[in-house]
N, C-alpha and C positions, 0 to 999 in steps of 0.2 A: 499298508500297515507298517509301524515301525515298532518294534518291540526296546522297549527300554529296560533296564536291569540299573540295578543300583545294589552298594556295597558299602558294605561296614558305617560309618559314620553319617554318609549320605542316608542309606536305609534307612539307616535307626529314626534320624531328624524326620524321613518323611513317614516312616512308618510301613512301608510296604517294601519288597524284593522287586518289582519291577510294577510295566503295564504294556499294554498293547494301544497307541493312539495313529488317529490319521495323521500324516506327516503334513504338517501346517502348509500351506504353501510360501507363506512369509517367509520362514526356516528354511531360509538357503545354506546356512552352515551350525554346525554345536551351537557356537556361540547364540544363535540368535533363537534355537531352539529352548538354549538354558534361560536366556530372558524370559521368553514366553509360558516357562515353566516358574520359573520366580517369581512372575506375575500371578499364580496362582495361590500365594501368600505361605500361611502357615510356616509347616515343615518343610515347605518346598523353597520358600523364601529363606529357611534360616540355612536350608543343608546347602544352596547354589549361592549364597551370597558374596563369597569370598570366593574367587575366581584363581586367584592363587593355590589355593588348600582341593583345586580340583582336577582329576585327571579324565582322562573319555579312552574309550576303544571302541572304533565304527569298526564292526563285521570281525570282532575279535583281533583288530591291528593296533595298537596306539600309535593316537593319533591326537592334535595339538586342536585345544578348542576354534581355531578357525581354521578348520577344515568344512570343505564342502559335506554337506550330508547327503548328496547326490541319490543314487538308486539302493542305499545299504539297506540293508535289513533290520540291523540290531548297533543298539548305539549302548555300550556302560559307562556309567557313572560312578567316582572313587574318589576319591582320598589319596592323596600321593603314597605310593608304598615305599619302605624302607625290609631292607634283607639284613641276618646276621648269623 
C-alpha cells in the first residue's frame, strides 16, 4: 500500500486529505503515478494538470517528480511553497 496525502490547493481541487492505493505496477516513478492519477479526471485532472505548479515528498524527503517510487511508503502532493 502506498499512502498518498495531498495539500492546500491540490486537496481542495480533489477534495479529500489523502488515500490509501495499491502502488500501480506501471508507476515506476511520481511522474507516472500523477498520470495515472489525472486519468482519473475530475479534481484529480484539474489539481495534477500543470506539472509545473506541483511539488512531491516520498517518505517525507522532497523529492523531484521523476524520482523512482521504489519501496516508499508515503508519497505528498503540493503546491510549491513560498516562506516570509
Amino acid at each position: 500500500m502506498l499512502r498518498l496525502l495531498y495539500f492546500a490547493r491540490v486537496r481542495e481541487a480533489i477534495g479529500r486529505d489523502g488515500e490509501e492505493i495499491e502502488r500501480p505496477a506501471m508507476a515506476e516513478t511520481i511522474a507516472d503515478l500523477v498520470d495515472l492519477l489525472a486519468a482519473r479526471g475530475g479534481g484529480y485532472a484539474e489539481a495534477l494538470a500543470d506539472r509545473s505548479r506541483l511539488r512531491a515528498a516520498l517518505d517525507q524527503r522532497f523529492v523531484p517528480l521523476d524520482a523512482p517510487l521504489a519501496d516508499a511508503r508515503e508519497l505528498a502532493l503540493f503546491p510549491p511553497v513560498t516562506g516570509g
